[in-house]
KEZAVEX-312920 format. One record per residue (C-alpha): residue number from 1; x, y, z. Coordinates in nm, 4 decimals, always signed. Each point is the difference from the previous one (the first is absolute). Example, Ala and Ser with C-alpha at 12.3 -4.5 7.8 and 13.67 -1.06 7.14 Angstrom:
KEZAVEX-312920
REC    k         X         Y         Z
REC    1   +1.2300   -0.4500   +0.7800
REC    2   +0.1370   +0.3440   -0.0660
This chain:
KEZAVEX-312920
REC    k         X         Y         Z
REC    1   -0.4063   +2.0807   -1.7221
REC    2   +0.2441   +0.1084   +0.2530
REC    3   +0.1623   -0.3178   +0.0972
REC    4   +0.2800   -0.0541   +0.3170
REC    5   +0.2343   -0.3104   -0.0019
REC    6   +0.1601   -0.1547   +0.2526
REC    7   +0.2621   -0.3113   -0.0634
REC    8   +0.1796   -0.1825   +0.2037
REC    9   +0.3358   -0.0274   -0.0834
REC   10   +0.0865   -0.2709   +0.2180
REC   11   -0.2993   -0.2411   -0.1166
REC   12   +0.1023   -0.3859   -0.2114
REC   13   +0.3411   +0.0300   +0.1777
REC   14   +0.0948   +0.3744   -0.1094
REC   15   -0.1385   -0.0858   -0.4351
REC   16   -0.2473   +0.2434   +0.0709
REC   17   +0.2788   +0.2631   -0.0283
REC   18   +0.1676   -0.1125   -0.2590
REC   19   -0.3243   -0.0265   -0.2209
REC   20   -0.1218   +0.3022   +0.1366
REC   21   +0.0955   +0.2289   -0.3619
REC   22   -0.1909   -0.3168   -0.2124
REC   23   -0.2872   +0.0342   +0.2822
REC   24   -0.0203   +0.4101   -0.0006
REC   25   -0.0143   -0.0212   -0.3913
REC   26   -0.2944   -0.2913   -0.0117
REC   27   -0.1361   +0.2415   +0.2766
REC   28   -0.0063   +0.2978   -0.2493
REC   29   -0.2277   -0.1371   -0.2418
REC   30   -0.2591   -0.0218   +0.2704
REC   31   +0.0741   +0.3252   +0.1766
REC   32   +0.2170   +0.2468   -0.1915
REC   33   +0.0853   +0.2667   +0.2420
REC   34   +0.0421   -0.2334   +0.3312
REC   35   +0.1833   +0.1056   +0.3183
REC   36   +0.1956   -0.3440   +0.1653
REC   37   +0.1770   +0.0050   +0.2626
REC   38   +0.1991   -0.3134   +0.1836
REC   39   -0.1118   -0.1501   +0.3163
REC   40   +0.2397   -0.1517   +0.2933
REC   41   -0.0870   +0.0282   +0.3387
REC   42   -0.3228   -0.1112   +0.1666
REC   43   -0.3497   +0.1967   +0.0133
REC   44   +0.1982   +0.2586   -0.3137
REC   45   -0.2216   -0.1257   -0.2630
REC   46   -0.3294   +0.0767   +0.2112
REC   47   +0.1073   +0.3147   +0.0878
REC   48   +0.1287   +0.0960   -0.3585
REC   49   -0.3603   -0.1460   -0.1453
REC   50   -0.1890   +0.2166   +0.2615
REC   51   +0.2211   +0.3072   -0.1412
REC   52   -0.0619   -0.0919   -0.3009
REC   53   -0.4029   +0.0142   -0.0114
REC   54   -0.0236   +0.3054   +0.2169
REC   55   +0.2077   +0.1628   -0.2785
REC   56   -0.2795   -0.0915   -0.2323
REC   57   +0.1450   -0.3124   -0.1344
REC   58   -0.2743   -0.2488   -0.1315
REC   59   +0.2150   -0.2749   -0.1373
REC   60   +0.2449   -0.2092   +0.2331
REC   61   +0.2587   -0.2401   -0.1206
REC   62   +0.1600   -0.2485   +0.2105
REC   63   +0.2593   -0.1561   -0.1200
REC   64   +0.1743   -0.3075   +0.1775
REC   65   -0.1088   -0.3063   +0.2143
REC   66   -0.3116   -0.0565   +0.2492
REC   67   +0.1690   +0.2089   +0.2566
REC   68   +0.0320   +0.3010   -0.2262
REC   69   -0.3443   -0.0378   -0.1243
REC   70   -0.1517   -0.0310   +0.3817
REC   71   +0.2189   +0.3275   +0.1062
REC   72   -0.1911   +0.1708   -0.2830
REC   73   -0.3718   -0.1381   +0.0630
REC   74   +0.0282   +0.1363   +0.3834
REC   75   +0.1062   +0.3296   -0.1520
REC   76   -0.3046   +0.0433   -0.1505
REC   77   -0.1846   +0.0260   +0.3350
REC   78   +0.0524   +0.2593   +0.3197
REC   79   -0.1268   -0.1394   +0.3138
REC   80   -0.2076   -0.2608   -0.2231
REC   81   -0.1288   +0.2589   -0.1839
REC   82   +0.0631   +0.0225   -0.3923
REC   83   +0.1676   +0.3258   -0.1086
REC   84   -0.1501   -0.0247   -0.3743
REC   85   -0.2291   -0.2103   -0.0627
REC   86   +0.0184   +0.0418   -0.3483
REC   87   +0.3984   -0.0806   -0.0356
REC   88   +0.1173   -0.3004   -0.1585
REC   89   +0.2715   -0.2649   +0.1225
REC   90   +0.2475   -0.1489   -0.2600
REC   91   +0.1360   -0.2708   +0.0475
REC   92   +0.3543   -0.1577   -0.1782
REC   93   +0.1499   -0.2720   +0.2052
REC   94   +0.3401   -0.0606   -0.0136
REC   95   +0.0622   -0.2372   +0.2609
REC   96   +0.1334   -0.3353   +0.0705
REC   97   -0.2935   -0.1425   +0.0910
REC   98   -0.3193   +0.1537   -0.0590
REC   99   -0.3136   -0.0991   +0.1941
REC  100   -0.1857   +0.3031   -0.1281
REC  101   +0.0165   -0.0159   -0.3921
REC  102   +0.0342   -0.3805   +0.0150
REC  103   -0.0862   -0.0919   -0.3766
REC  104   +0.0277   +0.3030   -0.1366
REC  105   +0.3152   +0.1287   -0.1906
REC  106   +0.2930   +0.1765   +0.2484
REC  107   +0.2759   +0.2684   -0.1004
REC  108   -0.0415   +0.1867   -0.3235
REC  109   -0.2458   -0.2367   -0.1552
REC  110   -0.2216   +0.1397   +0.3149
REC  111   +0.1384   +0.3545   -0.1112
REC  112   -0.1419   +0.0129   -0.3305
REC  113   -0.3490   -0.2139   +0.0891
REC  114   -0.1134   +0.2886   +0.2191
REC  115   -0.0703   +0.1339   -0.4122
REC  116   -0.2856   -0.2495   -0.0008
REC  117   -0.0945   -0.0632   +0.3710
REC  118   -0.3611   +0.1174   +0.1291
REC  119   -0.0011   +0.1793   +0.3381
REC  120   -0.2153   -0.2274   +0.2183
REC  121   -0.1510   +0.0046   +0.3595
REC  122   +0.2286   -0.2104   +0.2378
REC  123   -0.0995   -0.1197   +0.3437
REC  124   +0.2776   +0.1015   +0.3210
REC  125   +0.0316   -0.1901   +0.2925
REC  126   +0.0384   +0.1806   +0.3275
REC  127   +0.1824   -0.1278   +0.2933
REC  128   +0.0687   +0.1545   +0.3722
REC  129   +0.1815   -0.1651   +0.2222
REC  130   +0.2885   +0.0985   +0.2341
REC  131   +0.4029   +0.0821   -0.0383
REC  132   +0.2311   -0.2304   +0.2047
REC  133   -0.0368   +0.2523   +0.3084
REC  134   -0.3364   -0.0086   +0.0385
REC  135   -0.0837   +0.3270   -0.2490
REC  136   -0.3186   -0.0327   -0.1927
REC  137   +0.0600   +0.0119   -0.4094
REC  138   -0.2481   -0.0254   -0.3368
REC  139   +0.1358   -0.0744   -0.2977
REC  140   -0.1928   -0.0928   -0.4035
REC  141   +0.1146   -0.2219   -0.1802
REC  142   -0.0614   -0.1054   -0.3627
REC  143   +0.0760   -0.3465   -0.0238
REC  144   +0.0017   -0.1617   +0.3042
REC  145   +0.0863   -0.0739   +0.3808
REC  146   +0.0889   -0.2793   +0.1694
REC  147   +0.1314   -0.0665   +0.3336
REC  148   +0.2219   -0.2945   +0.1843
REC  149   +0.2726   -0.1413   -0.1878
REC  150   -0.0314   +0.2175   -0.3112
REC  151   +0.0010   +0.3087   +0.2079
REC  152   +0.3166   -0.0895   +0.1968
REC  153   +0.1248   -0.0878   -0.3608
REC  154   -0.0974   +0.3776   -0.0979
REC  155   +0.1769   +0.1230   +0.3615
REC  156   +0.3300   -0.1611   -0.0581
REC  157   +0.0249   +0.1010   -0.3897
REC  158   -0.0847   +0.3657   +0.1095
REC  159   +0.3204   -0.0529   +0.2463
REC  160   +0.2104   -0.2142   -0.1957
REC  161   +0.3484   +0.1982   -0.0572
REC  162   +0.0570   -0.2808   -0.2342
REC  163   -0.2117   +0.1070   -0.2824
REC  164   +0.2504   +0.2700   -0.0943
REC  165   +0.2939   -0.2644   +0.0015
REC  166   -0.2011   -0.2857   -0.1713
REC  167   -0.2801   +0.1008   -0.1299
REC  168   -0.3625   +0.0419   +0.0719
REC  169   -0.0599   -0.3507   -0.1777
REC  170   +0.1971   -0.1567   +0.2417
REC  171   -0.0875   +0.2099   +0.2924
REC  172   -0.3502   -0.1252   -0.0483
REC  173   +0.0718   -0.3588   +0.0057
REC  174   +0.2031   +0.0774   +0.2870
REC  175   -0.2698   +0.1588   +0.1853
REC  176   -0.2439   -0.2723   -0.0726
REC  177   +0.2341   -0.2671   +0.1004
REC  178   +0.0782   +0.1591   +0.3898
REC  179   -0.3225   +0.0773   +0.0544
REC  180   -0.1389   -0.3411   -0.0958
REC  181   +0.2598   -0.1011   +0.2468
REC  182   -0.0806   +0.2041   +0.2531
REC  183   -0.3836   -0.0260   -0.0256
REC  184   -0.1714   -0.1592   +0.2970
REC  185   -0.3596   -0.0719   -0.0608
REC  186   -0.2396   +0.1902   +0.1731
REC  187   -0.3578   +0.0309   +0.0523
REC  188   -0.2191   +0.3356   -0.0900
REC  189   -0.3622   +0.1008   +0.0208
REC  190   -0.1315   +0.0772   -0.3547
REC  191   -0.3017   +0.1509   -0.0466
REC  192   -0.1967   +0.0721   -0.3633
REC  193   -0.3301   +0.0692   -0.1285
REC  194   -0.2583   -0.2954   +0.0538
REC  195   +0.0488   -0.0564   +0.3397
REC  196   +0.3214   -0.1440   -0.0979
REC  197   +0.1563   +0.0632   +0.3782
REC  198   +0.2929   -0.2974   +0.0748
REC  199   +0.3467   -0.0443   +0.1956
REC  200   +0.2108   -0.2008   -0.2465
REC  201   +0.3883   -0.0906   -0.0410
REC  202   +0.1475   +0.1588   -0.2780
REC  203   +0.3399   +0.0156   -0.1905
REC  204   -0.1229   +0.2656   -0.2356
REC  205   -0.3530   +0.1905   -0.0850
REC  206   -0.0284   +0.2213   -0.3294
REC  207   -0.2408   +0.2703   -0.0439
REC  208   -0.0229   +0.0768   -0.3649
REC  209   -0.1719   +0.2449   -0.2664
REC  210   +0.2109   -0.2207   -0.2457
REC  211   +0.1460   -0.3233   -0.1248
REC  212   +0.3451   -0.0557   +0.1347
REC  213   +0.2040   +0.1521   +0.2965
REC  214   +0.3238   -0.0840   +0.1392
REC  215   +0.1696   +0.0364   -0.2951
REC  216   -0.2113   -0.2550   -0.1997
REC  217   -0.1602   -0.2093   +0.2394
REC  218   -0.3250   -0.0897   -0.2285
REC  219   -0.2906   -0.0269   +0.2820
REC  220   -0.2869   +0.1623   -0.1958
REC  221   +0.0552   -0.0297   -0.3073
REC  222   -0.3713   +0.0875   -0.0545
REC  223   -0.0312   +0.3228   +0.1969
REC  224   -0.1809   +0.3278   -0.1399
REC  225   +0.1728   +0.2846   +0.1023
REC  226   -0.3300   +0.2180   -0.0154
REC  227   -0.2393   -0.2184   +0.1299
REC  228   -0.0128   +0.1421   +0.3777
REC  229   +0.0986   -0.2609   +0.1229
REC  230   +0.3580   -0.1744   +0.1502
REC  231   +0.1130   -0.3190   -0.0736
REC  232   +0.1135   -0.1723   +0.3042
REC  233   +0.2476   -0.3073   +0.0133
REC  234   +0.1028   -0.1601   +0.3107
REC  235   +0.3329   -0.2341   +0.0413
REC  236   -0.0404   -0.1550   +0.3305
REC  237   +0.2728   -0.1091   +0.1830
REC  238   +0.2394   -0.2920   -0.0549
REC  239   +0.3233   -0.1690   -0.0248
REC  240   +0.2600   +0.1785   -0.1241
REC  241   +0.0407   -0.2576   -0.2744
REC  242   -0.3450   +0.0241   -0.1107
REC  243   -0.0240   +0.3538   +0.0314
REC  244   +0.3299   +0.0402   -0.2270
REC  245   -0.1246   -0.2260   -0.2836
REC  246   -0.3772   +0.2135   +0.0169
REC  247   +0.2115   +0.3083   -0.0551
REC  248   +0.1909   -0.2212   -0.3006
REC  249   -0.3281   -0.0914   -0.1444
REC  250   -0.1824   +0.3739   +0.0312
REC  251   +0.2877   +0.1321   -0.1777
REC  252   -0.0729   -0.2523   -0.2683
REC  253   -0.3581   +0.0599   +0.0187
REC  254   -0.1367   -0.3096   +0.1062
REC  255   -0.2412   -0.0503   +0.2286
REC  256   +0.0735   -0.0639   +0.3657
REC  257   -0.2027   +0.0135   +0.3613
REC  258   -0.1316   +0.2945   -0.0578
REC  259   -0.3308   +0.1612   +0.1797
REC  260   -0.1591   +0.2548   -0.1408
REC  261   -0.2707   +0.2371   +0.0549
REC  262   -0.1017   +0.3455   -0.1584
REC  263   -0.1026   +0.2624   +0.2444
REC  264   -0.0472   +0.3797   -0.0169
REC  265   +0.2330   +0.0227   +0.3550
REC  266   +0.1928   -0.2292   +0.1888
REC  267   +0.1495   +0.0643   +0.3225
REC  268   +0.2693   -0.1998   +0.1674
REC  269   +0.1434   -0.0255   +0.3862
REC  270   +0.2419   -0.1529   +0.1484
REC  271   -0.1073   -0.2432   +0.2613
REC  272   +0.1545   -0.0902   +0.3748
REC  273   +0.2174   -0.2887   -0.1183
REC  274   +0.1404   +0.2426   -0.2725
REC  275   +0.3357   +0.0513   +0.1122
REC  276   +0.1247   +0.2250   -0.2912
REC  277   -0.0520   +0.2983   -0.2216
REC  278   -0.1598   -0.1152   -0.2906
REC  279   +0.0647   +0.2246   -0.2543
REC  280   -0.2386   +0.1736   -0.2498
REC  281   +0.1500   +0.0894   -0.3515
REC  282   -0.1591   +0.1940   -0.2962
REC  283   +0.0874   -0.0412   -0.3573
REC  284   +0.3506   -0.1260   +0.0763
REC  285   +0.0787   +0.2513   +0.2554
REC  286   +0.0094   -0.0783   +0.4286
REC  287   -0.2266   +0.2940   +0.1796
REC  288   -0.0932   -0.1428   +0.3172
REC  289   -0.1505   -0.2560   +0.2041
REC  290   -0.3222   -0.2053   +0.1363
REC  291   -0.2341   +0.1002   +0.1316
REC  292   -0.1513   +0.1147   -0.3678
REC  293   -0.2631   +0.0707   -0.2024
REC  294   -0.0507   +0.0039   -0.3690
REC  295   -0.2829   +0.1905   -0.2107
REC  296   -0.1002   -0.0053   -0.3234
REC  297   -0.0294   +0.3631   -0.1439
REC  298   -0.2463   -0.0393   -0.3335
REC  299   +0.1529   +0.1610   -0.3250
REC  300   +0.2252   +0.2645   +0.1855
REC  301   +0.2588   +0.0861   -0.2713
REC  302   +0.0194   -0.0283   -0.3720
REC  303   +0.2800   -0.1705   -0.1449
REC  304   +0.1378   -0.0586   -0.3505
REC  305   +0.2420   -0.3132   -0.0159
């Protein structure tokens, strides 16, 4: 197996690089003879990944949080198309908070289970939508997407000079905190498989392959990530209050005022009293903004976590 890692060095507040020897050596009883190389600026680990299998390279590591791992998912496509269908994706999270192995062991623990994991089928999502002046962008995504208040969340972290000073930790909860503040309720047309076609107010809609997003907000906690279908969960809108506490309780994994539908596509416009972007984030990570539209993408890469 010729295998390519990537870390981030930066990922669980800069631990990932100081654990990175303990982490190459766990990764050496899975892949002996391993090329790694660390990841910083944005869009490096799809280009290094896309390298990597045109090289011949059938195994791909990723090593670091949901960022890192999306980065080396949309390497694994040109133009939507897959550049070996046959590669593998790898996947060793090392972040903070960890949407896409939620459950499942993180740092070297996650290292040395690759020994033991099967390589399975995994569903993508697919969004397009457009860039804040006007361009048109796709992007897959692993986990999930969400837009409104998560996705200005995701927007401000991806700004936020303050995660080098404090931390990502508390650059997160930052995040969260003015964008909860500055959220204004708005109303969007959403429309899903079923004749599902309405015009609600919404605080926050998730479109998920699995369980958790946001950095552990529980929403669908029974979700199949190959089933071919998303899980959909709409937070309409409310008062600030409210809306604060329903983030408290999601993080604790109670149920709230949820909706929640399973579709193959959704697609989502703003309406004429929307008087703001509403942004559209995937797998942690701000790429753009409504109007959107997500797709389900049956079994279109093989991963190993």
């Amino acid at each position: 197996m010729k295998a390519f890692v990537l870390y981030n060095p930066a990922a669980n507040n800069g631990r990932t690089k100081q654990d990175w020897p303990a982490l190459a050596a766990a990764l050496q009883t899975v892949f002996p003879h391993f090329v790694g190389t660390p990841v910083s600026a944005r869009g490096q680990a799809a280009r290094l990944v896309r390298d990597a299998l045109r090289e011949g390279h059938d195994q791909i590591v990723a090593v670091g949080g949901d960022g890192t791992v999306n980065e080396a998912v949309n390497g694994f496509f040109e133009l939507g198309v897959p550049l070996a269908s046959d590669a593998v994706l790898n996947i060793v999270q090392t972040g903070s908070r960890n949407d896409i192995a939620h459950g499942r062991p993180t740092g070297v623990a996650a290292a040395l289970a690759l020994r033991n994991a099967h390589v399975r089928p995994r569903d993508l999502g697919h969004v397009s939508c457009l860039t804040a002046d006007g361009r048109p962008v796709t992007r897959f995504f692993l986990n999930a997407a969400s837009f409104g208040i998560t996705g200005d969340a995701a927007r401000r972290l991806n700004q936020a000079r303050i995660s080098a000073l404090l931390g990502a930790d508390f650059a997160r909860t930052f995040s969260e905190a003015m964008a909860l503040a500055a959220w204004r309720t708005c109303r969007v047309r959403l429309v899903a498989d079923n004749g599902f076609d309405e015009i609600d107010g919404i605080s926050t809609v998730a479109v998920l392959n699995g369980t958790s997003f946001g950095g552990g907000l529980m929403v669908t906690p029974d979700a199949e990530p190959n089933d071919g279908r998303f899980d959909i969960a709409i937070l309409g809108g409310d008062r600030k209050r409210r809306l604060r506490q329903m983030f408290r309780d999601l993080h604790h994994g109670e149920k709230v005022g949820l909706r929640r539908r399973r579709s193959t596509r959704l697609t989502a416009a703003p309406t004429l009293d929307t008087r703001h972007p509403v942004i559209v984030e995937t797998d942690g990570e701000a790429v753009g903004m409504l109007p959107a539209s997500f797709e389900i993408v049956p079994h279109a890469i093989r991963i190993r976590i």
